[in-house]
C-alpha positions as CSV (number, residue, x, y, z in Angstrom):
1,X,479.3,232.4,307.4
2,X,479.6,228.4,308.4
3,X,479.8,229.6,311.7
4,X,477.1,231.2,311.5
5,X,475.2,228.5,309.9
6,X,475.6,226.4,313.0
7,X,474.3,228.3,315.4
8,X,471.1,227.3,316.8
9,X,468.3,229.1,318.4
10,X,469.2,226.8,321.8
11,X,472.3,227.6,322.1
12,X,471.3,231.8,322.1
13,X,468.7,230.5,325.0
14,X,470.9,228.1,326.9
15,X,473.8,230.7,327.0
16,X,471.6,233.4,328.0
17,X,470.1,231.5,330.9
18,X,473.5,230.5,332.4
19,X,474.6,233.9,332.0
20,X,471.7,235.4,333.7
21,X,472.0,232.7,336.4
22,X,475.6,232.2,336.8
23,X,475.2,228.5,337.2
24,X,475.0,225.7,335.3
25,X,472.4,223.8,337.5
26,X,470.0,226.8,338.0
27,X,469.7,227.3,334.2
28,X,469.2,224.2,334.0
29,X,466.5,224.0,335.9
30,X,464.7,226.8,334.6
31,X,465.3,225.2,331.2
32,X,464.0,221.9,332.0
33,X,467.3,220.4,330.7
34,X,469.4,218.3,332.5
35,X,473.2,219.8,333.7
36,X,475.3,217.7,331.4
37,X,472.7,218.4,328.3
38,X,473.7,222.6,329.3
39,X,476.9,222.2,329.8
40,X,477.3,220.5,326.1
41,X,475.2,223.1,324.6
42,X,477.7,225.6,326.1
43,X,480.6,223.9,324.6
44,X,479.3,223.3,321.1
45,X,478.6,227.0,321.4
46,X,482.2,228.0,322.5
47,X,483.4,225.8,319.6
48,X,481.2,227.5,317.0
49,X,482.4,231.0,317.9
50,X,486.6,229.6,318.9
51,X,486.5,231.8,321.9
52,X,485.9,230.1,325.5
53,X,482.8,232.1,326.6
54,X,482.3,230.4,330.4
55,X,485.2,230.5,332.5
56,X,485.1,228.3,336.1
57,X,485.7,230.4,339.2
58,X,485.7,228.4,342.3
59,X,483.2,226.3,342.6
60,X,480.8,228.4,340.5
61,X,481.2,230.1,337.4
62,X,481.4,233.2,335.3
63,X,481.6,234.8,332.0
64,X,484.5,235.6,330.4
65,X,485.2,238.7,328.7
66,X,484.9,237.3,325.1
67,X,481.3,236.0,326.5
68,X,480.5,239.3,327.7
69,X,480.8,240.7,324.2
70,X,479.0,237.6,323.1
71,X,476.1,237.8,325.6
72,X,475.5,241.4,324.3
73,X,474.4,240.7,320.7
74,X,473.1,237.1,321.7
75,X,471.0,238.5,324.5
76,X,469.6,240.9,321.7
77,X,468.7,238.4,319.1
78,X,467.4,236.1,321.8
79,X,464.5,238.9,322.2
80,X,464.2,239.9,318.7
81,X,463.1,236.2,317.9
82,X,460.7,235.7,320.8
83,X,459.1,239.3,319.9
84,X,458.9,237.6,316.4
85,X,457.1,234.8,317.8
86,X,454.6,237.2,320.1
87,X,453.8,239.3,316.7
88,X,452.7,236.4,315.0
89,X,450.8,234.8,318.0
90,X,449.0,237.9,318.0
91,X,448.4,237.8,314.4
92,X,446.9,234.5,314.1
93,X,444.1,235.9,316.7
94,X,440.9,236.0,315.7
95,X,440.2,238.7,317.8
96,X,443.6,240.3,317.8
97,X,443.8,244.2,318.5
98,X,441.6,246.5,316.5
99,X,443.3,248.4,314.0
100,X,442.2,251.9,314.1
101,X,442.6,254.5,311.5
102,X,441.9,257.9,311.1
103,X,441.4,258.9,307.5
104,X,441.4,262.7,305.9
105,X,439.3,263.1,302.7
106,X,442.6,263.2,301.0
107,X,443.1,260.0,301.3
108,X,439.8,258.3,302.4
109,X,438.8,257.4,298.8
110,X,441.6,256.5,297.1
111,X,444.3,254.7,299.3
112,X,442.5,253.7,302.1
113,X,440.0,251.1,300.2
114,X,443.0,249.7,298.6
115,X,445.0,249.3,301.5
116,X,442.3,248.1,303.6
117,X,440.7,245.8,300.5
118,X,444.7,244.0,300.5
119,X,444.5,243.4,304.4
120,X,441.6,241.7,304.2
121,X,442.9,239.3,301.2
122,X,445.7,238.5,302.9
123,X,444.0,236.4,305.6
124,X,444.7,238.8,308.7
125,X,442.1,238.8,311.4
126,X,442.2,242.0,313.1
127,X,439.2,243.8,312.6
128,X,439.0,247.7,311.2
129,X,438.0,250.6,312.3
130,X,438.0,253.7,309.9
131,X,437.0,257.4,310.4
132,X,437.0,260.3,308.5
133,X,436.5,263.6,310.1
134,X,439.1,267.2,310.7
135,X,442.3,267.0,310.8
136,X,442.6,268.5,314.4
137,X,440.0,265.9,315.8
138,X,441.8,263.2,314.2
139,X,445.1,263.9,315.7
140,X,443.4,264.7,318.9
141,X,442.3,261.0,318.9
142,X,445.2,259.8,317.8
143,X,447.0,261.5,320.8
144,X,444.7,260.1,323.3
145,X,445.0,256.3,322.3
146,X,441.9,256.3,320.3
147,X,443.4,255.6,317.2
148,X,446.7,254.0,316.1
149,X,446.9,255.9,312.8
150,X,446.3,258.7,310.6
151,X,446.7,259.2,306.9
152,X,446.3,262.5,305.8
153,X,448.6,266.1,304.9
154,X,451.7,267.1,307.0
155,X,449.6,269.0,310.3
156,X,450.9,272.6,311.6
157,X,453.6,272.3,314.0
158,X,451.4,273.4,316.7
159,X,449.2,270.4,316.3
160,X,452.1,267.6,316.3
161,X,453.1,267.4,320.1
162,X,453.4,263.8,321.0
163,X,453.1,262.8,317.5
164,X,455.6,261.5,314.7
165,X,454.8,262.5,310.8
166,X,455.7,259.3,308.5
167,X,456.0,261.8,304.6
168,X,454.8,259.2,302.1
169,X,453.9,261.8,298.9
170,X,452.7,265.1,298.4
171,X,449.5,266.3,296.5
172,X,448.0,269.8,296.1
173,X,444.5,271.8,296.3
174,X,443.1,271.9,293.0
175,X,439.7,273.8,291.5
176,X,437.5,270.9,290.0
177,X,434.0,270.9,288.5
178,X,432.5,268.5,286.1
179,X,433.1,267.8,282.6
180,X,430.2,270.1,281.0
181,X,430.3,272.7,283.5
182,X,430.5,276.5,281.6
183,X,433.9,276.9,282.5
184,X,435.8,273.5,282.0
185,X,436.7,273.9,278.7
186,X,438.1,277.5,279.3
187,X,442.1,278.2,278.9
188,X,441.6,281.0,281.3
189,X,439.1,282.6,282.9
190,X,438.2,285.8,285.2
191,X,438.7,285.0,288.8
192,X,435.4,287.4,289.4
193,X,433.5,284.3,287.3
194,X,433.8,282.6,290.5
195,X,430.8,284.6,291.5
196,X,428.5,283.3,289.4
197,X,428.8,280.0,290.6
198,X,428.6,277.7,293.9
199,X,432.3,277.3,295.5
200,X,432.9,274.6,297.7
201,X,436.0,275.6,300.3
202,X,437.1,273.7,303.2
203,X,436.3,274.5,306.9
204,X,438.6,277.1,308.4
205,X,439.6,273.9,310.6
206,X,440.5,271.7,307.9
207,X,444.3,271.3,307.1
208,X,443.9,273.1,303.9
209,X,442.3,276.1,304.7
210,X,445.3,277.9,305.9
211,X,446.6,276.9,301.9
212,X,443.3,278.3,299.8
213,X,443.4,281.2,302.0
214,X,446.7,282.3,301.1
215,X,446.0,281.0,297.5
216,X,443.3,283.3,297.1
217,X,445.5,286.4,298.4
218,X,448.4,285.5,295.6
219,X,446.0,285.2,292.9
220,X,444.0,288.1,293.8
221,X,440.6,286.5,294.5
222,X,438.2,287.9,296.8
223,X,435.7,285.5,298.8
224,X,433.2,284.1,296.2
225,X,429.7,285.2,297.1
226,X,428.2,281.9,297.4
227,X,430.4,279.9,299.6
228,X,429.9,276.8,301.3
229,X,432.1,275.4,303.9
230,X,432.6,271.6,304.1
231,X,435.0,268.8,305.0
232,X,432.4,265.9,303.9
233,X,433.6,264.6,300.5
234,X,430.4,262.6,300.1
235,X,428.6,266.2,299.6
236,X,431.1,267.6,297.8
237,X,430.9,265.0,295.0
238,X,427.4,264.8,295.0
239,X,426.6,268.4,295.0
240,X,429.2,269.0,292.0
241,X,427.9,266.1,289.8
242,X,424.4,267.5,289.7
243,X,425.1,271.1,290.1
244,X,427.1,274.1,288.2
245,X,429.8,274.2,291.6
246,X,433.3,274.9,291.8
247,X,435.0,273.1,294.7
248,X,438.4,273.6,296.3
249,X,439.8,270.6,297.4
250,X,442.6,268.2,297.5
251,X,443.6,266.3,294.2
252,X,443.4,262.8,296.0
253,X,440.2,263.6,296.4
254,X,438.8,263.3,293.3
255,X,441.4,261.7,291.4
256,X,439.2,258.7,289.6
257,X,436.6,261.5,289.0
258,X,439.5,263.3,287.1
259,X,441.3,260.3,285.9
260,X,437.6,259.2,284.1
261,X,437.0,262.4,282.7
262,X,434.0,263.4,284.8
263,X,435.8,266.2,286.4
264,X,438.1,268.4,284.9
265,X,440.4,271.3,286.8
266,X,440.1,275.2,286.3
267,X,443.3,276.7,284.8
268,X,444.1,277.9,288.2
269,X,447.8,278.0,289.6
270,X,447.9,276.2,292.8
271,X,451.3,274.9,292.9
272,X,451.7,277.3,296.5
273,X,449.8,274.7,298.0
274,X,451.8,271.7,297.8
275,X,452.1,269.6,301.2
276,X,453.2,266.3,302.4
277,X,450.5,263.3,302.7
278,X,451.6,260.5,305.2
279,X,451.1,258.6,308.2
280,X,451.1,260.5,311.7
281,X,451.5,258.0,314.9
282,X,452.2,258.6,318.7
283,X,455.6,259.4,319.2
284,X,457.4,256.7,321.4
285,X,454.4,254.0,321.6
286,X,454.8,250.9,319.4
287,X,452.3,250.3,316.2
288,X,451.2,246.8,317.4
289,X,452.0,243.9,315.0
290,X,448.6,244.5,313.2
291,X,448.9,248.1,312.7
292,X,452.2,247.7,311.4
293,X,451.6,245.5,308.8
294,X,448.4,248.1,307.7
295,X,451.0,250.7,307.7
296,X,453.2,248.6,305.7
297,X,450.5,247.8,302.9
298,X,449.6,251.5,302.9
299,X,453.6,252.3,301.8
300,X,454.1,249.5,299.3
301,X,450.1,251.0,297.5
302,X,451.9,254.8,297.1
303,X,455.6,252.9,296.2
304,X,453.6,251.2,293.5
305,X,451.1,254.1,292.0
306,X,452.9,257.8,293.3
C-alpha cells in the first residue's frame, strides 16, 4: 500500500509515452520534458514497483517483460483518469449535452420530478428534456438517438432490439376511483357494477394493455360498456376527481392521490399484473457523463423510497 501511495499520476504518463515511443528523447519531446527529467521519472518508477521496467537494447531501448505487465494496467488507469477529467470538463459546460428522457405515466409523476428537481439542486448545467408519450414511440426514439433514456415498465421482447433494460422495481395495474365514489367503501363488489360506471383502460398500445386484457379474462370480466381508451394521465386524474369513473392504471400513477386519501382501490385482484419498472438505454452506446449522473439520481430516489 506505500508503494502504492507513491505513485504519481506523471509517472503512469511518462512511462506510457516511452513505452509507446520506444525512446527516451521522443517521449520526451512529446512531453515537453527534458531527457534526463524522463529518464528520472522512469527510475523513481522502477524503484517504486522493485522490478526494472526499461531494459537498454543497443542504442535504443525496450520494455522489459515485468514492464509489459506493468504497461498493461498503467496504460488502463492512464485512460480511466483522463476520461475522468473529460466527464467533468463536460460537466462544468454550460451548455453541455442535453439530457433527454423519455418518461411513461408510471413514472412521469412521481420519480421523475424528484429526480429531475435533485439535478437541478445540485448545480449541473445540462439542460432537460422530458416527454411522455407510448411506450413503443418512446423506445422507438430511444433507438434512433432521440433520447438517451427511458423510465417506464419492462417492454415485450419484440420491442427491445438494440436496447438494454436497467430493472429498478416493480409496481402493478390497480382499479382506482376517488374517495366518495359508490363503490370505494365496498369489500367486494360485482364485476357487472363496472357497467354502470365510466372505465378508464389504457390504449391497446400502451405497455399495459396486454396485462388488463388478460386480467379481465382471469377474473371473468367482460368489456365495460362505457370505455374510454387513454395513455394521458393528466385526463385521467382530472376526469376521475370530478366524475363517478373507474380507471385502470398503473399504481405509480396515482400513488400521492392514494397515499392522501383522495383515491382509494377496488377490491380487485391484480397481482397477475406485476412487471418490472426501470431504465431502458441503447445497447452498446455510452450514457454521456450527464446522463449518467441523471440515471444515477433516479437509482439512489427508488434505493431510498421502494
Amino acid at each position: 500500500m506505500s508503494s502504492l501511495r507513491r505513485i504519481k499520476l506523471r509517472h503512469l504518463e511518462t512511462f506510457v509515452e516511452v513505452a509507446r515511443q520506444k525512446s527516451v528523447s521522443r517521449a520526451a519531446e512529446n512531453l515537453h520534458l527534458t531527457q534526463p527529467a524522463v529518464t528520472r521519472t522512469i527510475r523513481e518508477l522502477e524503484d517504486i514497483c522493485g522490478r526494472p521496467l526499461v531494459e537498454r537494447e543497443g542504442r535504443g531501448i525496450r520494455i522489459s517483460h515485468h514492464g509489459e505487465v506493468f504497461l498493461r494496467h498503467a496504460g488502463s488507469s492512464l485512460a480511466s483518469a483522463r476520461n475522468g477529467i473529460n466527464a467533468l470538463a463536460e460537466l462544468s459546460v454550460a451548455d453541455g449535452p442535453k439530457i433527454r428522457l423519455g418518461a411513461l405515466p408510471t413514472v412521469s409523476a412521481t420519480i421523475v420530478p424528484e429526480a429531475v428537481s435533485k439535478f437541478l439542486k445540485s448545480g449541473m448545467r445540462n439542460r432537460l428534456k422530458v416527454i411522455t408519450g407510448e411506450n413503443r414511440a418512446l423506445l422507438d426514439q430511444l433507438r434512433n438517438g432521440e433520447l438517451d433514456l427511458v423510465m417506464g415498465r419492462l417492454p415485450a421482447p419484440e420491442t427491445m432490439q438494440g436496447l438494454n433494460f436497467e430493472p429498478l422495481f416493480r409496481d402493478n395495474v390497480i382499479f382506482a376511483v376517488r374517495a366518495d365514489h359508490p363503490l370505494a367503501r365496498r369489500k367486494q363488489f360485482a364485476v357487472d357494477a363496472l357497467n354502470s360506471y365510466p372505465v378508464l383502460v389504457p390504449t391497446r398500445q400502451s405497455i399495459i394493455r396486454p396485462f388488463v386484457d388478460r386480467l379481465f379474462i382471469e377474473q371473468g370480466i367482460t368489456e365495460p360498456e362505457q370505455v374510454i381508451e387513454t395513455v394521458s394521465d393528466a385526463f385521467g386524474r382530472t376526469f376521475v376527481e370530478h366524475y363517478q369513473a373507474i380507471w385502470i392504471i398503473s399504481r405509480g400513477v396515482v400513488s400521492a392521490e392514494i397515499d392522501s386519501g383522495k383515491f382509494v382501490t377496488l377490491p380487485v385482484d391484480t397481482d397477475s399484473t406485476m412487471g418490472s419498472v426501470g431504465l431502458s438505454t441503447r445497447a452498446n452506446t455510452a450514457l454521456t457523463p450527464a446522463a449518467s449522473y441523471f440515471a444515477d439520481i433516479i437509482r439512489k430516489i427508488v434505493t431510498e423510497t421502494k
